[in-house]
C-alpha positions as CSV (number, residue, x, y, z in Angstrom):
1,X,-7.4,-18.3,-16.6
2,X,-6.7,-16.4,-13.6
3,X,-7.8,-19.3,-11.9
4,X,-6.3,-18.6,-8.2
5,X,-8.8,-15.7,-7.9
6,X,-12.6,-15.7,-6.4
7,X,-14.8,-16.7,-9.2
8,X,-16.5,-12.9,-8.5
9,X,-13.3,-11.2,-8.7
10,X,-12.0,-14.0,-12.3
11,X,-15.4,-12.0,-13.9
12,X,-14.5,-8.2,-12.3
13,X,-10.6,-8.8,-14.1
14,X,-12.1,-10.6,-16.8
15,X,-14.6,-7.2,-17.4
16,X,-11.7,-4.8,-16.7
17,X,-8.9,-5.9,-19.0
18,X,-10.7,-6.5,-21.9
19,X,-9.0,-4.6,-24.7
20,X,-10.0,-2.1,-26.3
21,X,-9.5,-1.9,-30.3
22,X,-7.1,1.0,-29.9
23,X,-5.3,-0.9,-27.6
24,X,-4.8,-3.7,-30.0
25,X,-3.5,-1.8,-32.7
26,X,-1.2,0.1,-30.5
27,X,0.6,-2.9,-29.2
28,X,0.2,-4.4,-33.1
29,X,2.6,-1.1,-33.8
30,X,5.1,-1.1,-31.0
31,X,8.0,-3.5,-31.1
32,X,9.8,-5.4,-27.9
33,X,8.6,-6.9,-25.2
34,X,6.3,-5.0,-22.0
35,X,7.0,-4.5,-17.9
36,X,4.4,-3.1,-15.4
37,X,6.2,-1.5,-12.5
38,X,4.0,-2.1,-9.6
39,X,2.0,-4.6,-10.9
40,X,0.8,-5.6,-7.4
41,X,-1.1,-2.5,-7.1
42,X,-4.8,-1.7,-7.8
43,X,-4.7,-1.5,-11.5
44,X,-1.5,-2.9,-12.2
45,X,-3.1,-6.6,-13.0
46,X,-5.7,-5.2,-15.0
47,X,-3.1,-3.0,-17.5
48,X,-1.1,-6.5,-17.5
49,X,-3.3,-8.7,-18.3
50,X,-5.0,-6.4,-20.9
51,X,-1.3,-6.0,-22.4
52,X,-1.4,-9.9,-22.8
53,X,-4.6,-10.0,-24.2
54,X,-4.2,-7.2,-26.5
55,X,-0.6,-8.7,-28.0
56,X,-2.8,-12.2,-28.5
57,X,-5.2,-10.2,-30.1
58,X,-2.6,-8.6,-32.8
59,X,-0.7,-12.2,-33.4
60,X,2.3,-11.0,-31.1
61,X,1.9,-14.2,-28.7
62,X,5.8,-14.6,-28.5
63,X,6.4,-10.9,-27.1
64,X,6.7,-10.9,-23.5
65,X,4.4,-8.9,-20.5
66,X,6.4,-8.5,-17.3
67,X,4.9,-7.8,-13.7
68,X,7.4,-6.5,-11.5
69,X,6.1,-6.0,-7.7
70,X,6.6,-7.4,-4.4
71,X,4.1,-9.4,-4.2
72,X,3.4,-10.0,-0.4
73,X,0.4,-11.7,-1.7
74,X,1.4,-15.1,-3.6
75,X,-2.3,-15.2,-4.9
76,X,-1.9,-12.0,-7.1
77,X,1.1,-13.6,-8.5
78,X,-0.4,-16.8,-8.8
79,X,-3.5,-14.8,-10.8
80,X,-1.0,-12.9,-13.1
81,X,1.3,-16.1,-14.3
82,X,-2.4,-17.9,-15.3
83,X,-2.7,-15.3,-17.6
84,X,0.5,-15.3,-19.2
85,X,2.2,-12.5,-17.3
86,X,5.7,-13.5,-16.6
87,X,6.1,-12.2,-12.9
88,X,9.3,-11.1,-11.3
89,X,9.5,-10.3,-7.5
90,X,11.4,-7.0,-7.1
91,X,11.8,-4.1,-4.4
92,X,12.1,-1.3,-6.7
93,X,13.6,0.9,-3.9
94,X,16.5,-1.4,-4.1
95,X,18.8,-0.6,-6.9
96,X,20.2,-4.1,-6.9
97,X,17.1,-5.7,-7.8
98,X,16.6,-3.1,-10.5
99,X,20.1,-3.7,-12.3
100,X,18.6,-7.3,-12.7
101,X,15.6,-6.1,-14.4
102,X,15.2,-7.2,-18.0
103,X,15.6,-4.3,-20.6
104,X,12.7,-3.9,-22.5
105,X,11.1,-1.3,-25.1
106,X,7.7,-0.8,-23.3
107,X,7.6,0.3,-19.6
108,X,4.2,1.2,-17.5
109,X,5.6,2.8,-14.3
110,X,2.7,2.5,-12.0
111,X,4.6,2.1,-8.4
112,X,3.7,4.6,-5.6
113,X,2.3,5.5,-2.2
114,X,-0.8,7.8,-1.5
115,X,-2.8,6.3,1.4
116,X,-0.5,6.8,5.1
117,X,1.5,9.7,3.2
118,X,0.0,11.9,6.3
119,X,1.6,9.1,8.8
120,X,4.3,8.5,6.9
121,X,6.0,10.8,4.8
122,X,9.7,9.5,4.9
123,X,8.2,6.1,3.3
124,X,5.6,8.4,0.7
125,X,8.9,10.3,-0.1
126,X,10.9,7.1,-0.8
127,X,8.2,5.6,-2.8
128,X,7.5,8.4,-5.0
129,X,10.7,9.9,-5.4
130,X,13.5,7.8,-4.7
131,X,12.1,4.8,-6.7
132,X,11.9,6.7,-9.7
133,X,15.3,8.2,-9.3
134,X,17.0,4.3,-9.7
135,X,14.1,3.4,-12.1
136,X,14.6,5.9,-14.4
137,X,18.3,5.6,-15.4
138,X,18.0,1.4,-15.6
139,X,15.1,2.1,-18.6
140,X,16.7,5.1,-19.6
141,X,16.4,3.6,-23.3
142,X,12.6,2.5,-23.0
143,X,9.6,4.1,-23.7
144,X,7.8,5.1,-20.7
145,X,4.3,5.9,-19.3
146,X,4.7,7.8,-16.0
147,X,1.4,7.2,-13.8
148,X,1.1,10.5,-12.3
149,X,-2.4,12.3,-10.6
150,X,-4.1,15.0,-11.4
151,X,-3.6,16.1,-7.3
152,X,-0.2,17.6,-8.8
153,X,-2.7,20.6,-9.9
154,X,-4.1,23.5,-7.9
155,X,-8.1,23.2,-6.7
156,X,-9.8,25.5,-10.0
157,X,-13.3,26.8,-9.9
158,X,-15.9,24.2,-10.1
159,X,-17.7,26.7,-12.5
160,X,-14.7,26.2,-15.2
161,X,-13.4,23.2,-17.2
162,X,-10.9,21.9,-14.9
163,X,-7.0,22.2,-15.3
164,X,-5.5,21.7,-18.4
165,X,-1.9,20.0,-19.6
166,X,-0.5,23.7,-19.4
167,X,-2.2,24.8,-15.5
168,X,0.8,25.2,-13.2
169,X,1.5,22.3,-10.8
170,X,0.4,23.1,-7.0
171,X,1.6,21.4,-3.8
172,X,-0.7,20.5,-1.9
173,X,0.0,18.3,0.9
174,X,3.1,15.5,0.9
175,X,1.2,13.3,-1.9
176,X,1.2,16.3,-4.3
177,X,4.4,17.5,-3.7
178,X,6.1,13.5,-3.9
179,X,4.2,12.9,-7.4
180,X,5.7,16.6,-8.7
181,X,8.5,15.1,-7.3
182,X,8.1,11.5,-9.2
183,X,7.3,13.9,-12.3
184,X,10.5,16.0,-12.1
185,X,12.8,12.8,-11.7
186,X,11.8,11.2,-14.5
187,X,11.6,14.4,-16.7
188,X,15.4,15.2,-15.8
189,X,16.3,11.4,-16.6
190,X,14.7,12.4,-20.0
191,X,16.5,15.3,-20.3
192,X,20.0,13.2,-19.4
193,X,19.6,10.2,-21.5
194,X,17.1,11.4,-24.3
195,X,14.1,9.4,-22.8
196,X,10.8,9.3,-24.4
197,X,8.4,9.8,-21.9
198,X,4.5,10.3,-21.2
199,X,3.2,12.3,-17.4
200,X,-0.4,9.9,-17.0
201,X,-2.1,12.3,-14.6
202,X,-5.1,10.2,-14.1
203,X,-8.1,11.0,-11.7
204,X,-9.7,9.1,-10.7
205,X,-9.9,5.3,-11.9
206,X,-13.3,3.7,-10.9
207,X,-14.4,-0.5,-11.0
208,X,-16.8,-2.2,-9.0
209,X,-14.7,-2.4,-6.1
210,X,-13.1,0.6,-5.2
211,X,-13.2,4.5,-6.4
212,X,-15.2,7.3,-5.7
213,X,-18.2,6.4,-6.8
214,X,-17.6,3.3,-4.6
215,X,-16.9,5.3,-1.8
216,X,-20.8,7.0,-2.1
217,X,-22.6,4.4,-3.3
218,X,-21.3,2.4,-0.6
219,X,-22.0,5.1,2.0
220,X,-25.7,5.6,0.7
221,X,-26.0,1.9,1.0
222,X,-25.0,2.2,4.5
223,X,-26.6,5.2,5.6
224,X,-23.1,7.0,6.2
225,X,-23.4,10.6,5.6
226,X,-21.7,12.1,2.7
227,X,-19.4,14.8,2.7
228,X,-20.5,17.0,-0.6
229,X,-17.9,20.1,0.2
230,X,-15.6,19.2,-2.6
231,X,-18.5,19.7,-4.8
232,X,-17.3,17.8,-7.9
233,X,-15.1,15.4,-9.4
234,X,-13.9,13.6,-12.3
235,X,-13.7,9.8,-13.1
236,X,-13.3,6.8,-15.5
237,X,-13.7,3.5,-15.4
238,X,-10.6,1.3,-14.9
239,X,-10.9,-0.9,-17.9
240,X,-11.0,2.3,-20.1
241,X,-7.6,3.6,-18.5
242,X,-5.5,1.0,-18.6
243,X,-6.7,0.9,-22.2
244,X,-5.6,4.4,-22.4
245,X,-2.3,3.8,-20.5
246,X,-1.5,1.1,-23.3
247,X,-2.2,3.4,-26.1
248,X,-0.3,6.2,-24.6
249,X,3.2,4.1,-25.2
250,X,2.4,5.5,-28.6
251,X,2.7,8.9,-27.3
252,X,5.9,9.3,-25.2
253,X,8.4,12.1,-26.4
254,X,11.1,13.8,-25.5
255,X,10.3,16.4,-23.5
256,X,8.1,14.5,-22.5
257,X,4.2,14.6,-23.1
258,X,1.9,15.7,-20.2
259,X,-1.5,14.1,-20.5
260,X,-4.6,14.4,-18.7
261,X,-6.4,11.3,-18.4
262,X,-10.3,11.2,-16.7
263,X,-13.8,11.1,-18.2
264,X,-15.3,14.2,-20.1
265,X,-17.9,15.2,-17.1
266,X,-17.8,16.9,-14.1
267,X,-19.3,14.7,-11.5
268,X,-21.7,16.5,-9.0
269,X,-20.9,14.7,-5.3
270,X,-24.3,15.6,-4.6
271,X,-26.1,14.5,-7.8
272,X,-24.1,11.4,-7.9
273,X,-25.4,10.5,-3.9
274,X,-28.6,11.4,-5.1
275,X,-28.4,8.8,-8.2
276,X,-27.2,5.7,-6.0
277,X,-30.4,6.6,-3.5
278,X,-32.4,5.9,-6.5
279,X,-30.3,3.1,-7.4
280,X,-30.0,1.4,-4.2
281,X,-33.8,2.5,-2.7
282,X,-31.9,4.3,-0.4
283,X,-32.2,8.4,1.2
284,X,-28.7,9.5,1.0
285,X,-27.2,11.3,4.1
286,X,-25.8,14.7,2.8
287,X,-23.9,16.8,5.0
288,X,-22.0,19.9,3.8
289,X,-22.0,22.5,1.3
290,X,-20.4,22.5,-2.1
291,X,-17.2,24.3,-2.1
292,X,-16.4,26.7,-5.4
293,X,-13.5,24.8,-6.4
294,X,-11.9,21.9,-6.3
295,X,-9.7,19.2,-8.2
296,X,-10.8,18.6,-11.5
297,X,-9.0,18.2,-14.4
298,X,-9.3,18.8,-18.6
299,X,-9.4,15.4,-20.2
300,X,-10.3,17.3,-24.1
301,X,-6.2,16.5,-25.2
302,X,-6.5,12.7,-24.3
303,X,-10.4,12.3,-25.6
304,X,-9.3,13.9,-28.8
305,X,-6.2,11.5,-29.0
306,X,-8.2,8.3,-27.9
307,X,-12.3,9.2,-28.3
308,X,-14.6,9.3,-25.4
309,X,-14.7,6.2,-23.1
310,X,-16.5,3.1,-23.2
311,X,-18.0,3.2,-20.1
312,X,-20.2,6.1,-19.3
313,X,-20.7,7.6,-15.7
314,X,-24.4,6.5,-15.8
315,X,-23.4,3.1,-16.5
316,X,-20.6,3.2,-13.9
317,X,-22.6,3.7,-11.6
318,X,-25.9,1.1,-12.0
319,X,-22.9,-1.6,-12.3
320,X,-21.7,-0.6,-9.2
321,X,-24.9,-0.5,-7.5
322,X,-25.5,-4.0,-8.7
323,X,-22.7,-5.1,-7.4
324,X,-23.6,-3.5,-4.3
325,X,-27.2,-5.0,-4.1
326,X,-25.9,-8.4,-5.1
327,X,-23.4,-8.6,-1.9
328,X,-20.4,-7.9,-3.9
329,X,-17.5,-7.1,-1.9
330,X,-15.2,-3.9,-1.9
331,X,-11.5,-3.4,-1.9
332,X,-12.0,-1.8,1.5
333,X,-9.3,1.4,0.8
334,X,-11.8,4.5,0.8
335,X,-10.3,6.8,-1.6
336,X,-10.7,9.8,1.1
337,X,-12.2,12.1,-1.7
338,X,-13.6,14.4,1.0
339,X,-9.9,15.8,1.6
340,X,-9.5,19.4,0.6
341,X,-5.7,19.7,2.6
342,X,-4.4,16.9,0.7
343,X,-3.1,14.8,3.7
344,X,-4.3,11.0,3.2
């Protein structure tokens, strides 16, 4: 399985697309076959590959998981047809290659662009906006999960819950205003062809190799200072999101559902630095001073629907810093969490 990957990183997708029991009976319930958009991306192969191991799971080995990307990297495709993903190679900013998409009943749109947005708008604006514009219509009889971000929402007070599914959208920075601009597309393809449809707005997925608390626990183990001005944030482990993401095909409507999707706590940047020093035997470098608001979201809608995650924050993090002490490598794309002007 998988075997074209690093042993290291067989175990991390191994660990992050096991399914979840929710995730089993949702796929048990859904007919027709599956396609991850953007499969190439950093959670793409682990929401495939849990799809595949979730329909063996239920006894539905003959339905069908496509991954539709790119793929400038021949391993990741290598990695994904090992598993039983059927792969297709497809620039989805080419409606061509679209119209020879196969139909199918379950879609996981996960394609985008957030890091060079501040470099590169035209290409952020293409990505997030245009793709969905000749996505949309081509599965206009699917159901849907839109991955969206919870950056689409204003900063609230740290003091508060975080935003909710009914908080006005803000636009903050190109990224913002691209995935308000993904979300509208898509909501007015619903509104066209009678779509069912689910907004994801996710922040922010975390695994041993990239995420926030990657991004601190690496800088403690570096001695890097830390940044602590955006005071707090919100996270969940990868393996629980995808999980979420499959169970959320369950969910789509028309209008469409918004729904928040991140871990039930508030993470303090400081506390969190302060955590991994233990962790690591290391005195982080804090520099800063905690802002009074900041992007956090409500997650009580989406815990209600799918109970509290597997994964906790405490053991996020002493799996990370294992990882770390045992010279596990990173991803190397800081998520650039310090940003309060939303240009990445």
């Amino acid at each position: 399985m998988m075997n074209s990957l690093p042993s290291a990183d067989r175990a991390i997708e191994q660990l992050l697309s096991e399914p979840t029991s929710g995730a089993v009976e949702t796929v048990r319930a859904l007919d027709g076959d599956f396609m991850v958009l953007g499969v190439g991306g950093k959670m793409g192969t682990s929401l495939a590959v849990m799809l595949r191991r979730a329909l063996d799971a239920a006894g539905k080995t003959s339905a069908t998981v496509y991954g539709v990307a790119r793929f400038s990297r021949p391993d990741s495709r290598a990695a994904l047809e090992a598993f039983g993903v059927k792969t297709i190679a497809c620039d989805l900013t080419q409606k061509a290659g679209i119209e020879k998409l196969p139909q199918v009943a379950n879609v996981e749109f996960l394609s985008g662009q957030k890091f060079g947005t501040d470099s590169t708008p035209g290409e952020t604006w293409v990505q997030n906006v245009v793709v969905p514009s000749l996505v949309a219509p081509h599965f206009r009889d699917s159901r849907i999960v839109v991955f969206s971000t919870g950056c689409v929402y204003p900063f609230v007070p740290t003091s508060g819950p975080g935003a909710n599914e009914s908080t006005p959208v803000a636009f903050l920075g190109e990224y913002a205003s691209t995935c308000v601009g993904r979300e509208r597309v898509f909501a007015h393809a619903a509104r066209t062809f009678g779509t069912r449809q689910l907004m994801f707005r996710l922040n922010y997925s975390v695994e041993l190799r990239y995420g926030v608390l990657v991004d601190i626990a690496d800088k403690v183990f570096r001695g890097q200072p830390i940044d602590v001005t955006m005071g707090s944030f919100n996270a969940i482990w990868q393996g629980d999101a995808v999980a979420r993401a499959i169970e959320c095909l369950a969910h789509t409507a028309n209008p469409p559902k918004i729904l928040n999707l991140t871990g039930p706590e508030k993470i303090s940047i400081r506390e969190a630095a302060e955590q991994f020093g233990r962790l690591l035997g290391r005195a982080p470098v804090l520099i800063g001073r905690e802002a009074t608001d900041a992007w956090l979201s409500d997650a009580g809608e989406s815990i209600r629907l799918f109970g509290p995650p597997r994964v906790s924050v405490d053991e996020m993090m002493r799996r990370i810093a294992a990882h770390l002490s045992g010279g596990g490598h990173l991803i190397g794309k800081p998520t650039h969490f310090e940003t309060r002007d939303g240009k990445f």
